[in-house]
N, C-alpha and C positions, 0 to 999 in steps of 0.2 A: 249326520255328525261325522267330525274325521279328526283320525289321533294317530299319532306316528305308530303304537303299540295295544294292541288290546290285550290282556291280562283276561283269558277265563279262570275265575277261580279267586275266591276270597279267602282263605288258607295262610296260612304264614308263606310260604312262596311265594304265591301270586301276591300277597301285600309287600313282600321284602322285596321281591323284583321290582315292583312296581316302585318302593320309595327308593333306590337306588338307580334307577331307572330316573325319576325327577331329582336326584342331587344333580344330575348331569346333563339337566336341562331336557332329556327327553321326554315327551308328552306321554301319556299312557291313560287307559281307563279301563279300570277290575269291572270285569263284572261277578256278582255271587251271586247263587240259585236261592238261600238262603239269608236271614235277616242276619245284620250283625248281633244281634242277640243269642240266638241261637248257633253260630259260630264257636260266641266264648262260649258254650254250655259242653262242648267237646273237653272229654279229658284224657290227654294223650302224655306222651314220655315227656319229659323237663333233664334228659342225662344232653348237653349242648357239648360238641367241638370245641377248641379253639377257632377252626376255620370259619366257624358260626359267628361269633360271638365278635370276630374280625369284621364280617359282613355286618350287623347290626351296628356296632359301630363306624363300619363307613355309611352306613344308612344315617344315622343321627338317632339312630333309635333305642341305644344302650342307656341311658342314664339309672331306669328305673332299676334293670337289671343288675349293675354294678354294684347297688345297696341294697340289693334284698337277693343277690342268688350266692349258693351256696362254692366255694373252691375243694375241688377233690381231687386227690392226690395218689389214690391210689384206689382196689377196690379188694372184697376179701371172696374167698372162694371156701365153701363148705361142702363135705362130704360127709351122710349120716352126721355123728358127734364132733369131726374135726372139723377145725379150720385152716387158713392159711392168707396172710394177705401177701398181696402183688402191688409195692409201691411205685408206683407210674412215674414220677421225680427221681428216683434210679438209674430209667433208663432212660427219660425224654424229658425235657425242661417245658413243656408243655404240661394242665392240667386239665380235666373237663369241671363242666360248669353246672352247676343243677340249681333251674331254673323253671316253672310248669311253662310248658308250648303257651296255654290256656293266656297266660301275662305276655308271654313273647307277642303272641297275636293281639291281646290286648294294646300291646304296646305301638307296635305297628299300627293300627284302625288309627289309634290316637294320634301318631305321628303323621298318616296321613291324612287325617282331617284337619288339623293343624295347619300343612301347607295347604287345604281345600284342593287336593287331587280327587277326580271323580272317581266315586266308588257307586253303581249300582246295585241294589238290593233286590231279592225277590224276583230275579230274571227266570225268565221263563222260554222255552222255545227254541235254544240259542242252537243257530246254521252255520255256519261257514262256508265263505262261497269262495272259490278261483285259490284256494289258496298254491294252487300249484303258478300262478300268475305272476306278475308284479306287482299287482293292484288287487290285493285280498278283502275279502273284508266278513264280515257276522251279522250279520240279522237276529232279533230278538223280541222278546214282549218284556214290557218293565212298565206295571199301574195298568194294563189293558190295550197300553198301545207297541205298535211297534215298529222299531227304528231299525235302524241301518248305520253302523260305524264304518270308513272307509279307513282304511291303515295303509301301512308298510307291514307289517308283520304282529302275527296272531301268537302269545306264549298258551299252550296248553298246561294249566295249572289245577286241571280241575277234578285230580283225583283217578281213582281204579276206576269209577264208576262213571266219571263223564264223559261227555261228548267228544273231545278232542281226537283219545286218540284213535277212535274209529272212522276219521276222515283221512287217515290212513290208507290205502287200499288194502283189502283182505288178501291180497292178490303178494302184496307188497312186503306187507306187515308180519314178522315173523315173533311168535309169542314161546316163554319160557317157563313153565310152572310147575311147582310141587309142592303139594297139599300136606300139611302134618298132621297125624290124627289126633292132635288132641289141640286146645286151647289154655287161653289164661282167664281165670277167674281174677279179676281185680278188686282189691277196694282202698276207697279214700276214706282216712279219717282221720280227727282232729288230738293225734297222740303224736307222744315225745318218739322221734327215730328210735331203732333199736339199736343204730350202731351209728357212726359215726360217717363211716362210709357205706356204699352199697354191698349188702351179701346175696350172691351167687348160690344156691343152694341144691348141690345134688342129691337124693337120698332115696331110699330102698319104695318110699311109699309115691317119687314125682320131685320136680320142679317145685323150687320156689324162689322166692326173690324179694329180700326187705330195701324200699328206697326211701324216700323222701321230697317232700316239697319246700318244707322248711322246718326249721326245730320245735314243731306245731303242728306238724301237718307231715303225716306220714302215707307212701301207697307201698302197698303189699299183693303181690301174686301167688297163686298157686297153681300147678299144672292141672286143668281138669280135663275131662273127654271133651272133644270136639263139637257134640249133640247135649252137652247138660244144658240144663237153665239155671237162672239166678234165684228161681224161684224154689230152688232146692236147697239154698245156702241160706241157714240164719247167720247171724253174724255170733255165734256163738260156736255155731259148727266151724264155721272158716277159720277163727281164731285156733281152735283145737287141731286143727290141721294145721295150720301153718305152724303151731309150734311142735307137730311132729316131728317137721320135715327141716327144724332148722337146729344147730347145736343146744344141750342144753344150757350152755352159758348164757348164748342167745333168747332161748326159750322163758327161760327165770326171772327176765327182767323186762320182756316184752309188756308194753303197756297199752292194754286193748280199750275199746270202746265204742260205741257206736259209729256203723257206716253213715257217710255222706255222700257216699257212692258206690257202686258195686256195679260190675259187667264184664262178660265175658268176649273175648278177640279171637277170632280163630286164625291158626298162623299159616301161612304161606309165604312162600317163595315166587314173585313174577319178573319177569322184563320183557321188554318191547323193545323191538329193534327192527327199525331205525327208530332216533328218537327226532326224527326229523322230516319233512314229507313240504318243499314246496317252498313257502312261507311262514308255515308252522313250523312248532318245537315247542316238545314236550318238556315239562318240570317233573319231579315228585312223584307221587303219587300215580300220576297219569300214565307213568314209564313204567315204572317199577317198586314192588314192595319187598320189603324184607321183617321176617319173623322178627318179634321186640327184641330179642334178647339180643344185647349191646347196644339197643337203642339208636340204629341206624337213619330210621326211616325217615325224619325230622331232617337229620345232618346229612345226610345222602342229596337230599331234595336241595341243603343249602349250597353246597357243589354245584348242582345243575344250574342254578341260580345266577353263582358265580361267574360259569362258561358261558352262558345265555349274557350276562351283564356284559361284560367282558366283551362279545362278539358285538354284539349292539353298538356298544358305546364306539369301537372298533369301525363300525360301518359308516355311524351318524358325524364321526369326529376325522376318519381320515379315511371315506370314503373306501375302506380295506372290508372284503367279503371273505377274507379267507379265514379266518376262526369261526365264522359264521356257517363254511361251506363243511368244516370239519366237526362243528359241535356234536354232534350225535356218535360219532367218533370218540371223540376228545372224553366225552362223558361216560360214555361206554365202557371205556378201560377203565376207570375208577368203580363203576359200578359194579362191576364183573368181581372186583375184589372185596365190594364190603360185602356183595352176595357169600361169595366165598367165608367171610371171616363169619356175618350172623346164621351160615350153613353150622359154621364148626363151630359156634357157639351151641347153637341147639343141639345139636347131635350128640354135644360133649355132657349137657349137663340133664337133657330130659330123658325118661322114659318111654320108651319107644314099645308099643304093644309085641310088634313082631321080635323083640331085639332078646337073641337066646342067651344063656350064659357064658356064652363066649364074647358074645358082644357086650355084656356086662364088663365083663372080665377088660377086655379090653377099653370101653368107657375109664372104667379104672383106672388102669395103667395110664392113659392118658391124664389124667389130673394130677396121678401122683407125679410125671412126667414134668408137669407145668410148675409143681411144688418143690423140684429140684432143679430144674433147668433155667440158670440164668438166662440161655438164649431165649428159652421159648418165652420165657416173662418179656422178657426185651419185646419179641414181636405181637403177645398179647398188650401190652402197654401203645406198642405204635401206632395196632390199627382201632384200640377202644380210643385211647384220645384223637384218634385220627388221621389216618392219611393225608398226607400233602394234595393240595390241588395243582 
């Protein structure tokens, strides 16, 4: 088989790439390790960029999203019993978009079956061969057999855990990490939001965080230890806790009900660098992760996206290598900064086991800081609806 691009990775990346990738007449072919079935069964953040949401509209793949996702404007911030909001239209004419990934990727599959771009299921094996060459290419198993795709160039989209970016040299390859000790207990379920917008919630007993999917469809976190299980949370406990830890304004009117999901994330901080080796380049996931809180991880990956698109289209169209030669570069600096911001997102709002009363103390000061400082509102508003590419 031979295709100008191969796509590891069936993910909202590796499919957005891939169908921006065909508006521009470039060939390309996803492979996924998994069924598209169990794809959508993932239940990840729905807080989308503007930058995003520009990309899916140059994809052709916004429709569905425009009438069923949510516009938000600002976001509110809780301490113990107070609150405070940060209206985002204030400082930037930009608003983010709340939308579940789960429909985004839906959307995408569909969009790309629609134009019948090749998407492999159930890949297995998957090699990469020469990529430091001209002429790269991947071997794989897909149904018991296995092929062979010759390319131009291989997108590594296929997450923290896959193959990509370990054909990196170890030698080469420089990694960035720090573990938090504790996690998010999540759950989905089919109750009215609590608020209108997202609450931010700091409070003597942990983290929490009320979102939404739509006016029906609410997810709710709470900060837990890092080593609990799910198997310790009824959904009667979790509700009581979450209305601990959130004002009682909020708490009195919260409308519970049975999970239709429940799971815990444990948070980390990664990056990979370079995000480039050869003929490969890395997306997402495969680069770099960031803790949820300001829900980066999704919008971060659509950046990468972007620059990868961008260089591509760049190479195929005017024979020009050079966004191509700097992408892992180019990515980097943006990356470096939403690390930065979902750092001081966390740091700002969770409870930290080691953190003495001085670090409380000062946690503090910081929020109230953000609740008086028009600057600082100004530059939380820039980098949650998000940075410029």
């Amino acid at each position: 088989m031979r295709t100008q691009v191969v796509i590891i990775g069936g993910g909202p990346s590796g499919l957005l790439l891939g169908q921006l990738l065909h508006k521009s007449g470039i060939d390309a072919v996803v492979l996924e390790r998994r069924t598209r079935e169990y794809v959508l069964t993932r239940i990840r953040a729905g807080v989308l960029e503007r930058g995003l949401v520009d990309l899916l509209e140059q994809a052709g793949a916004a429709d569905r999203l425009h009438n069923e996702s949510y516009t938000h404007d600002g976001t509110v911030f809780a301490v113990n019993n107070e609150h405070f909001g940060i209206p985002f239209s204030k400082y930037i004419d930009k608003p983010v978009t709340v939308y579940g990934q789960t429909e985004l990727t839906r959307d995408l599959y569909d969009k790309r079956e629609s134009v019948n771009a090749q998407t492999l299921f159930n890949v297995e094996d998957v090699v990469l061969n020469n990529v430091k060459s001209n002429a790269p290419s991947v071997e794989c198993r897909v149904a018991e057999k296995t092929i062979r795709i010759d390319c131009d160039f291989i997108a590594g989209c296929d997450g923290s855990y896959g193959v990509s970016r370990h054909n990196i040299p170890a030698e080469v390859r420089n990694e960035f990490e720090k573990i938090y000790p504790f996690g998010w207990l999540g759950v989905l379920a089919e109750t009215k939001p609590v608020h209108e917008e997202l609450v931010y919630a700091n409070s003597d007993r942990g983290f929490a965080l009320c979102s939404m999917r739509n006016q029906n469809l609410s997810r709710y976190y709470v900060q837990c230890d890092a080593n609990d299980n799910i198997d310790n949370w009824t959904d009667t406990q979790f509700w009581d806790e979450l209305k601990r830890r959130i004002p009682d304004q909020f708490a009195d009117t919260l409308d519970t009900g049975p999970s239709i999901e429940k799971s815990i994330a444990k948070l980390r901080s990664f990056v990979c660098e370079p995000m480039q080796w050869g003929r490969l380049f890395l997306c997402g996931d495969a680069a770099h992760i960031v803790p949820p809180t300001g829900a980066k991880g999704l919008n971060t990956a659509a950046s990468d996206v972007h620059y990868l698109y961008n260089a591509l289209h760049q190479w195929y169209s005017e024979n020009d290598h050079t966004a191509l030669d700097k992408y892992s570069e180019t990515a980097l600096k943006r990356v470096w900064k939403v690390q930065r911001f979902s750092w001081w997102m966390t740091s700002t709002l969770h409870r930290f086991p080691q953190y003495s009363e001085f670090d409380l103390r000062v946690q503090r000061a910081e929020l109230e800081f953000l609740q008086q400082s028009e600057a600082a509102q100004a530059s939380l508003a820039l980098n949650y609806v998000g940075l410029p590419y």
